[in-house]
N, C-alpha and C positions, 0 to 999 in steps of 0.2 A: 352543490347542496351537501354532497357525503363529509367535504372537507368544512363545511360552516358546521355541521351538528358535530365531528369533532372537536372542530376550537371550541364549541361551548360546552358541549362534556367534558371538557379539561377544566376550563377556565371555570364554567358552574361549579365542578365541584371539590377545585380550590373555594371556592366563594362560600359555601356553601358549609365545609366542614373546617372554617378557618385558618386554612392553609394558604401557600403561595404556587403560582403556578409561572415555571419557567419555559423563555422561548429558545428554543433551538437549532440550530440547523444541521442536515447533516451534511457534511461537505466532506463527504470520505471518497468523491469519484470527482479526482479535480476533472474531469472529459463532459461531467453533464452539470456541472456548476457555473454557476452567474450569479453577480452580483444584482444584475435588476429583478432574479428571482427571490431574492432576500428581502430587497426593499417592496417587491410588489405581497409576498406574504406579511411584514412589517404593517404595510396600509390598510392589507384586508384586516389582521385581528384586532387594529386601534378603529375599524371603520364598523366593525359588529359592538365596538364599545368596550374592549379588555382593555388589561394592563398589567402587561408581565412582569415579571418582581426583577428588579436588578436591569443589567445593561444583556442585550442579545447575546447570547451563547454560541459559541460553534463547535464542532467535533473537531476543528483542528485546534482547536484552544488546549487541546489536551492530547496533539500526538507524540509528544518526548514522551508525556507518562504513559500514553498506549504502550509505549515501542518497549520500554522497562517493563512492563507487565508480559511482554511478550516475551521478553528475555528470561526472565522470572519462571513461565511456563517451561522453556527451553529446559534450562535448567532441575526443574524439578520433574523432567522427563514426560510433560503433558504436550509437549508439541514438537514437530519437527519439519524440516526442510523436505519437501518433495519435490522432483524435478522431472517428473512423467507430463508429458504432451496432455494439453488440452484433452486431446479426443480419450486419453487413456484414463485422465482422472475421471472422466464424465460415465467412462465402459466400467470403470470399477467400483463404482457407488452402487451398481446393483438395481434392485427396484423393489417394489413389496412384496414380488414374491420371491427373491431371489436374494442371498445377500451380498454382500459387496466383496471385494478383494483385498489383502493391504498390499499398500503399495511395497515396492522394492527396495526403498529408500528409506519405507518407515522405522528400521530399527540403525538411523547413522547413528553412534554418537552423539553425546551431548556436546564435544567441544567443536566434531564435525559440523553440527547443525547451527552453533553459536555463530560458528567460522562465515559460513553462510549465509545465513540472516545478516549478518552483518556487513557482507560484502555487498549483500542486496540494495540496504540502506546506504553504504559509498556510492552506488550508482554504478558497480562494475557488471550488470548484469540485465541482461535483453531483457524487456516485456515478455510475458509469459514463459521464462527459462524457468523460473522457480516459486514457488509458492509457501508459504508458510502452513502448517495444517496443525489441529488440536489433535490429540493421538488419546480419543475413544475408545469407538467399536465400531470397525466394520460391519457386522452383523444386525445391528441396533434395529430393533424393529422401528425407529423414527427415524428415519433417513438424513435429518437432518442432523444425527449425531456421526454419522459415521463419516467418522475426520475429517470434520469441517475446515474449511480454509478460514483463517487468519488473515495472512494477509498477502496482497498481490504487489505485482510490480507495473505501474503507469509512472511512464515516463511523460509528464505532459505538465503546462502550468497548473500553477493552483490561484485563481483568484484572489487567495486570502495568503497563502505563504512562498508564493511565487515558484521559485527552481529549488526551495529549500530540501525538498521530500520527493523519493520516486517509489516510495513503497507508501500502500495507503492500506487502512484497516477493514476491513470486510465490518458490513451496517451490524448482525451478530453479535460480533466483538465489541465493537466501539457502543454501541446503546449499552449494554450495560456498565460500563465501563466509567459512562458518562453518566450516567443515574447515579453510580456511586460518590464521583468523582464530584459532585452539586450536592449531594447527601439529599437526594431524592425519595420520597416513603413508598410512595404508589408512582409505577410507570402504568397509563391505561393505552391499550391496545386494541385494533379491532379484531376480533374472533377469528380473522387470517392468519395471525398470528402466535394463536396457540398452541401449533405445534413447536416455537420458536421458543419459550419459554423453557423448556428444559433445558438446550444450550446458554439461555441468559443464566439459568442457577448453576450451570457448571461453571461457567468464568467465574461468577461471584463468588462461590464455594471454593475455586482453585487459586483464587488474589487475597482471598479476605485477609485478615475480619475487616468488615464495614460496619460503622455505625454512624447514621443508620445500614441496617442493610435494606436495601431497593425491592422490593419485589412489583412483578410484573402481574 
């Protein structure tokens, strides 16, 4: 029921304020992807009676331009390569009362961290060795700002781009990324996702200009 009165809050109010409303998927964890999940949400929104504008969408339709965006950041000193264990990024995030840590790694270099990122995407680099992170604030009283991960390393198929990619983009990053990327005006979300919103205005604020620009 919660996912039928989404599709029709979207799709109503494209209808509604003579807009279009795009379908999409996100396919950023080739590990919980399937195609018959595509086609079985594909039946449900033409079987409540929509029609989404253009041909079905994916997130990987636009991982060359993720990865340039992400390079982008590198460069302009908003991200970098961390290489701390699992259990140590998760001890250094902190909690609400508490603020986080930065990591050891968060001041490489920009051509260090280039160097890296890059080796990640050849595929010279285990699951879980290294992570890509946006270089915030540790301290941030929204937890969700402090150095959030970009992007990981799964080595696994992808439905849709097969053995092409073993780095994939964290949902964060790639949703806005891809509102822009369609020239999206309004992304509607539900209220779980309100504290997510700040991270979506910083990628957007850190890649711009967009026009439109997306908000959430």
């Amino acid at each position: 029921l919660g996912h039928c009165k989404s599709i029709c809050l979207n799709f109503g109010l494209a209808r509604d304020y003579g807009g279009e409303c795009n379908l999409r998927m996100d396919d950023t964890n080739p590990v919980t992807e399937d195609i018959d999940y595509v086609e079985a949400i594909q039946r449900d929104v033409a079987w409540l009676g929509f029609r989404w504008q253009g041909e079905t969408r994916f997130a990987s339709d636009y991982f060359e331009r993720m990865v340039d965006c992400a390079e982008r950041l590198i460069r302009q000193g908003d991200a970098y390569v961390d290489s701390q264990s699992v259990e140590d990024l998760r001890a250094g995030r902190g909690d609400f009362s508490r603020p986080g840590t930065e990591s050891p790694f968060r001041n490489r270099s920009v051509t260090d961290n280039l160097e890296l990122f890059r080796r990640m995407r050849a595929g010279e680099c285990a699951d879980g060795s290294h992570v890509l992170r946006a270089k915030i604030d540790m301290a941030h009283p929204n937890m969700i700002m402090r150095d959030p991960l970009l992007y990981r390393i799964r080595h696994a198929h992808h439905h849709r781009s097969g053995d092409a990619w073993c780095i994939y983009p964290m949902y964060d990053f790639a949703h806005p990324l891809e509102d822009a990327f369609e020239g999206v005006t309004h992304s509607i979300c539900t209220l779980e996702f309100e504290s997510n919103r700040e991270l979506y205005d910083w990628v957007l604020d850190r890649l711009g200009p967009w026009s439109p620009r997306p908000r959430q």
